[in-house]
NUFIPA-395779 format. One record per residue: y, x, z of N, C-alpha, C, CB in turn. Coordinates in steps of 0.02 Angstrom, whole numbers, plus 50000, padded with zeros to 5 digits. Glycine has a CB too. Layout:
N
YXZYXZYXZYXZ/...
END
This chain:
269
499405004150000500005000050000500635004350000500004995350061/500835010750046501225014450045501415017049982501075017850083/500685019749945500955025049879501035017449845500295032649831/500985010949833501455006749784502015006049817501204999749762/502185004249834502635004349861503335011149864502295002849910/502935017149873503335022949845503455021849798503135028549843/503005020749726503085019749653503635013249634502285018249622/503555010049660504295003649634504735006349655504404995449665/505185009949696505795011949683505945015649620505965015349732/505545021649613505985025249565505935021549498505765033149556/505205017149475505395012549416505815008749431504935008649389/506405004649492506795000649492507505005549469506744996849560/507485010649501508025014749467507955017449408508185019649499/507505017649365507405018749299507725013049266506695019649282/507595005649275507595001849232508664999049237506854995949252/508875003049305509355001549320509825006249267509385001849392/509455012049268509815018549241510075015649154509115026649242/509335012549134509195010549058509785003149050508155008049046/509755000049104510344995249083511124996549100510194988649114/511065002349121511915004449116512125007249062512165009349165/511425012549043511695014848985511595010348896511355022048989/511425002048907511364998548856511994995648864510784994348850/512384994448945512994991948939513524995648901513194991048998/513884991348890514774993648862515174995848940515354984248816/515485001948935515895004048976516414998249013516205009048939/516584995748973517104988949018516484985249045517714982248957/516134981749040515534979249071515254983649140514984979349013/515074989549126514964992949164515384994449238514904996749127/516104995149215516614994849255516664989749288517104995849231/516864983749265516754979049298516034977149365516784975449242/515404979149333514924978649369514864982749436514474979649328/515104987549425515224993749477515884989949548515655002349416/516604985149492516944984449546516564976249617517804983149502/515994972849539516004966849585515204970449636515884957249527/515024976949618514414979649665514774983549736513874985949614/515534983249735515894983849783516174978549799516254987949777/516104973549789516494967149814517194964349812516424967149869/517514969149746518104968549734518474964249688518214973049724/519044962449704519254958049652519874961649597519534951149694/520004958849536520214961949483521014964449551520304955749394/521244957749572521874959549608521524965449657522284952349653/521114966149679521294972249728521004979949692520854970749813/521064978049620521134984549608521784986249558520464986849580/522354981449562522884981649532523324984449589523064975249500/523174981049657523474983849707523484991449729523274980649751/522924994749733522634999449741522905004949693522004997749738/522715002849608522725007749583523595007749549522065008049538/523965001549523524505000349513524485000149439524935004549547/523665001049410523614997349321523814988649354522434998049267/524034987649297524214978949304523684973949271524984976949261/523674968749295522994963949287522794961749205523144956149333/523274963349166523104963449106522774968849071523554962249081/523184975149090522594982149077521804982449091522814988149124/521824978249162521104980649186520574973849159521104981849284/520914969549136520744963049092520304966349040521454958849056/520944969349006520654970748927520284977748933521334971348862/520384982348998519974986148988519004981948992520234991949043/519174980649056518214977449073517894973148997518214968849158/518474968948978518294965248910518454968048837518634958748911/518434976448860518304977948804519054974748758517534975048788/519504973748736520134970448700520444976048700520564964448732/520234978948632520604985148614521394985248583520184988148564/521584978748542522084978448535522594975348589522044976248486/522414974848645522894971948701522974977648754522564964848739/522594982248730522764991148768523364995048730521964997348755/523884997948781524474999548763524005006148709525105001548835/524645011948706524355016848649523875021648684524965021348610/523655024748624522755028348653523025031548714522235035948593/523595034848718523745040348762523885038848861524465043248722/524045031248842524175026448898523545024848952524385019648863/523165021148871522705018048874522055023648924522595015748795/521925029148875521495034648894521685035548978521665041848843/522215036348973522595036349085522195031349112523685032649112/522505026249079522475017149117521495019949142522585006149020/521115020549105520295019649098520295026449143519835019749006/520405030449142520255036449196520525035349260520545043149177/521045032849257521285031649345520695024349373522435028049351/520615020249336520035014549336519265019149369519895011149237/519145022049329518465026449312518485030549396518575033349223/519075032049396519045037749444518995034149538519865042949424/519265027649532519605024149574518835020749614520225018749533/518245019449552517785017549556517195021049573517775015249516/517445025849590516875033649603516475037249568516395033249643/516725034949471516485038349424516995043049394516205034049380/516445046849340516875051749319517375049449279516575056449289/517945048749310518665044849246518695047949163519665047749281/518615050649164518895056449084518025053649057519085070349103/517475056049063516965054449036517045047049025516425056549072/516925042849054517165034349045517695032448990517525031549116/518385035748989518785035948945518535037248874519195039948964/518135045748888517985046948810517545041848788517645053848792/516925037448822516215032348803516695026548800515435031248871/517295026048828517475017948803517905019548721518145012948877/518305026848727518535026548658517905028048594519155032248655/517525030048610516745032248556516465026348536516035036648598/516545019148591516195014448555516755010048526515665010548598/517265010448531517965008448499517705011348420518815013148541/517665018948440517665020448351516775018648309517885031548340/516385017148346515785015948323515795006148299515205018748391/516335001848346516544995848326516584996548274517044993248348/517444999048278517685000448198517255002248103518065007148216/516685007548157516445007848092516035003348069516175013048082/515545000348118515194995148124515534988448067515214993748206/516054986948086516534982948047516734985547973517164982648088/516884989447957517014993447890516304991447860517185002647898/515684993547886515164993347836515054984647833514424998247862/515084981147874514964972947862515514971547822514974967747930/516024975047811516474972147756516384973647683517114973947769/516044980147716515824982547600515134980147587515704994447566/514894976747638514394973347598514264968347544514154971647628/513994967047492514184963647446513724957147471514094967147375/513744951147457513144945047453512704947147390513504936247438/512064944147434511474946247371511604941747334510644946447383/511454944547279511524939947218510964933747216511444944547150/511034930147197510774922347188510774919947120511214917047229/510374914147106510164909547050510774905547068509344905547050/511444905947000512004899647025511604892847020512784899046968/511804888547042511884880847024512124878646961512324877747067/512574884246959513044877746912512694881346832514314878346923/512494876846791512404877346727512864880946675512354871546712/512634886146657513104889946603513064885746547512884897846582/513954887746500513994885646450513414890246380514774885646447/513294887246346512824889246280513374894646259512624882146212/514074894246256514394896246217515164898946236514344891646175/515514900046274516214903146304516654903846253516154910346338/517284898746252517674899146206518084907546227518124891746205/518294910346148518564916546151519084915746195518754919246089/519484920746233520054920746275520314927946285519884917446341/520734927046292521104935146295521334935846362521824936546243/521294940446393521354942346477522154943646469520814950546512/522234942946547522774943746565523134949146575522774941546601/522814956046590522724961846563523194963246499522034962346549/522864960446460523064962246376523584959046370522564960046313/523844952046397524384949446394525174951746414524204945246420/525224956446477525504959046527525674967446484524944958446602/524974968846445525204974846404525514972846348524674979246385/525514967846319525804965746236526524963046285525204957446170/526674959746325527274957746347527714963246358527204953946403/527424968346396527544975746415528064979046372526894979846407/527534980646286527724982246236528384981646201527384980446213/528354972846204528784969346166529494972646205528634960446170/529434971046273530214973846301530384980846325530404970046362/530104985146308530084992446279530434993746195529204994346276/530184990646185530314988946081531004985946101529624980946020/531244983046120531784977846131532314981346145531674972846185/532144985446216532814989846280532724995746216532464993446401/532404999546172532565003646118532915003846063532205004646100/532714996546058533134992645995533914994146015532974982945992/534014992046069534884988346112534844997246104534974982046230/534685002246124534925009046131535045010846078534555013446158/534855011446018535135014345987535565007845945534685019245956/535645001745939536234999045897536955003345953536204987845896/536605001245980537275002746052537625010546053536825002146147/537015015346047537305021846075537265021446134537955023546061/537075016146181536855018146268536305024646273536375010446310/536535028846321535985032846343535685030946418536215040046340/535115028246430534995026246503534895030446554534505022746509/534735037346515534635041846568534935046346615534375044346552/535705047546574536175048146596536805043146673536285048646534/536345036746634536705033046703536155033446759536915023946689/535635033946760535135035346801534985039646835534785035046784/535265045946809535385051046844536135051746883535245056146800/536765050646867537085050546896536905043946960537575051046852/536765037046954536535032947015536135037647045536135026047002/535725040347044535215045647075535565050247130534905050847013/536085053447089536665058447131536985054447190537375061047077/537125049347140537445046047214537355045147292537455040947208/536315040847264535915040447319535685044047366535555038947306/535785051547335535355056747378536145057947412534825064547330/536525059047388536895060247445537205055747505537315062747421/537085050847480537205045147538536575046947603537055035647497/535945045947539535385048247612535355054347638534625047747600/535705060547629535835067347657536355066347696535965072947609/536945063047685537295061147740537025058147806537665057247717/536905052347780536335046147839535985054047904535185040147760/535565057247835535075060447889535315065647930534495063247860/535975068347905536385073047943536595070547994536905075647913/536765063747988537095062448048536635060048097537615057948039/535935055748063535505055948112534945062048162535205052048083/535005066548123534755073748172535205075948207534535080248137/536165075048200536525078048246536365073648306537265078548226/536355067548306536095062648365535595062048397536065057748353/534845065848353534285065548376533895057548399534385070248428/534075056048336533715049948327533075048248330533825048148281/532755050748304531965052048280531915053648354531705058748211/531805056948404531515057748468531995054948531531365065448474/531995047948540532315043048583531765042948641532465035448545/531905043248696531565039348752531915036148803531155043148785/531695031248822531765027548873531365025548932531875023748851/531505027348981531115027849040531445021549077531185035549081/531045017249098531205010049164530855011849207530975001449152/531145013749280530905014449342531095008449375531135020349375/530285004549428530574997949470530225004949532530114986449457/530775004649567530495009049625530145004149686531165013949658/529665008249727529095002449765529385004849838528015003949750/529745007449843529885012149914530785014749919529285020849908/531085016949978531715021449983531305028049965532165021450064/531795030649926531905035349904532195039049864531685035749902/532315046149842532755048449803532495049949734533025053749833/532825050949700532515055849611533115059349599532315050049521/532875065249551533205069149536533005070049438533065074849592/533505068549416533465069349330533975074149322533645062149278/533705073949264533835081449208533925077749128532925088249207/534425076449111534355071649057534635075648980534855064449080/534225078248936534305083548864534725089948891534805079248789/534265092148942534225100948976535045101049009534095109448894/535255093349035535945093949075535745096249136536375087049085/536365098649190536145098649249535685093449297536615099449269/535455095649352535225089949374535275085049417534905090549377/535135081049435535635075449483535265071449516536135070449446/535275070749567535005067949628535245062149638535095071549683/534775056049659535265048249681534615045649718535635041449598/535015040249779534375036349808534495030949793534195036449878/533785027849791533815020349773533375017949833533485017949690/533175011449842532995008249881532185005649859533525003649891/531715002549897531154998149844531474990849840530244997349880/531184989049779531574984449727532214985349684531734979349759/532434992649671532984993649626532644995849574533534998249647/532824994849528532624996649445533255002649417532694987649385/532985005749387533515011449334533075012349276533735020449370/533675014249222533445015449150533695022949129533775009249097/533265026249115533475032749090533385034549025533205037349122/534035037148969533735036948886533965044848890534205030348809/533545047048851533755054848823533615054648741533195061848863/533835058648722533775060148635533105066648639534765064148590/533005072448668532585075548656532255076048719532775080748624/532445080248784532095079148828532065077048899531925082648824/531825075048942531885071549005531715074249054531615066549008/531795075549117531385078749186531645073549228531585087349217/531165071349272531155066349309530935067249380530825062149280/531095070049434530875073249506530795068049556531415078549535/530275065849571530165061449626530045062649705529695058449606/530465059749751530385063449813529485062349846531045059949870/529295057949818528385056349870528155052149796528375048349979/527375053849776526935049949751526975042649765526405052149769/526605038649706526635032949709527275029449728526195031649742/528115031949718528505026349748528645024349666529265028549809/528455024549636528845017849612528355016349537529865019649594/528375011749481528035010049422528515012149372527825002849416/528205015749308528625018949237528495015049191528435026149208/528845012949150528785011749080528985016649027529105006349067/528965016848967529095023748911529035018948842528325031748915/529775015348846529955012848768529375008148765529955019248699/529605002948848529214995048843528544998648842529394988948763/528225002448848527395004148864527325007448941527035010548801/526715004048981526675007249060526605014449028525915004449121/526615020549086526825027049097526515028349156527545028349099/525795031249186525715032849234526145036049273525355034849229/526025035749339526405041049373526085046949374526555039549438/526815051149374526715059349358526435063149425527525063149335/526075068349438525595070849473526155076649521524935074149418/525845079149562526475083049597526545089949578526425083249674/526905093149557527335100649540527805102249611527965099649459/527515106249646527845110249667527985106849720528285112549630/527565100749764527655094949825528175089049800528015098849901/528365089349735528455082449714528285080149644529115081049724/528165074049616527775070449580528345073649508527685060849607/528395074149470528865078149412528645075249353528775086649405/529015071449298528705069049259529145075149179528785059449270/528865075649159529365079849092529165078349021529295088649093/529795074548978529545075448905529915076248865529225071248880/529605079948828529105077848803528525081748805529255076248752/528335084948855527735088548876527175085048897527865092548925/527235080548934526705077148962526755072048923526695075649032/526645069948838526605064348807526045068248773527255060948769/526145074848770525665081048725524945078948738525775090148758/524555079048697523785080448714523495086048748523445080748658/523035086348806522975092148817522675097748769522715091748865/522575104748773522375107248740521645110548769522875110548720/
END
């Protein structure tokens, strides 16, 4: 009785092992938070992803996950929070994202097998000329036509076409001069709702830097053109956004939480 008894555990953990790894990572996650007895809210509380992230993470809703770079955070702080390895979880939920995808591509180039129609062919198909050939003889005709008008006329078209040409490029060399003196192309915007008193210290496109306290429940907006430093006095006080997308909080440098970009938007290497 003992040695059966020894023997059903480790086949119960075998068959446990085999259905985690048939699950989908959001499934999985989920299973792990309700084998702790948790509810979606107390891990919004806890971790400070919001109840829609951890929604579409467990259900898998890839298009309702902010961008990969967010997203990849959002699933590792999840992963990690849950007593698994966060970054491994991240990479198996983005691997079956791209195995979806392909999955989908091939059900779309599939063709229907061909079949016996229903419908009765004609004995005979009156002649018809495609539309094709129509679109090229129409083509023709007003080619023949705008040649005709050129030379009764003496118009040369290419000459006005090139000067409109001159025009354009320098309008858009202007445009873009003035948009790189501004640094358009690399805008950010940072929304802090702070959760606590406390201070920050910014650094806004390599200006000096400047210290202010806010309270919990004050909000600030910070925009830079190229780059940002953001110094927080204690972890966890407050929630980021980055151009309307969440923004984890930044990790500590030097005994305070430091967020900088455009460095930390970088992939690691």
């Amino acid at each position: 009785m003992k040695k059966g008894k020894h023997h059903t555990e480790p086949e119960h953990t075998r068959e446990r092992e085999a259905e985690t790894q048939t699950q989908q990572t959001g499934s999985y996650l989920k299973q792990l938070r309700l084998d702790r007895g948790m509810s979606r809210e107390d891990v919004v509380k806890a971790t400070r992803v919001s109840l829609t992230n951890i929604i579409a993470i467990e259900e898998q809703a890839y298009d309702d996950l902010p961008a990969d770079i967010f997203a990849k955070a959002l699933i590792t702080m999840y992963g990690n929070f849950l007593g698994v390895d966060g970054p491994a979880v991240a990479a198996r939920f983005f691997e079956e994202r791209y195995q979806e995808q392909q999955t989908g591509k091939r059900n779309r180039s599939r063709k229907p097998a061909s079949g016996t129609s229903l419908v009765p062919k004609r004995l005979a198909e009156p002649t018809h000329v495609s539309s094709a050939t129509v679109a090229a003889i129409l083509l023709l005709l007003i080619i023949l036509s705008f040649s005709l008008v050129c030379f009764l006329t003496g118009w040369n078209p290419f000459s006005f076409l090139k000067t409109e040409s001159e025009k354009i490029q320098t309008v858009m060399s202007a445009a873009f001069s003035v948009d790189n003196a501004h640094g358009q192309h690399d805008i950010y915007s940072v929304e802090i709702r702070f959760l606590a008193d406390t201070w920050l210290e910014h650094s806004i496109d390599q200006a000096e830097p400047v210290r202010e306290v806010f309270r919990a429940g004050d909000t600030k907006t910070y925009e830079a053109f190229n780059s940002m430093e953001l110094v927080f006095e204690k972890p966890a006080s407050a929630t980021l956004t980055l151009n309307s997308r969440p923004l984890p909080f930044p990790v500590a440098v030097n005994g305070h939480p430091t967020l900088t970009l455009p460095d930390d938007l970088l992939p690691p290497r």
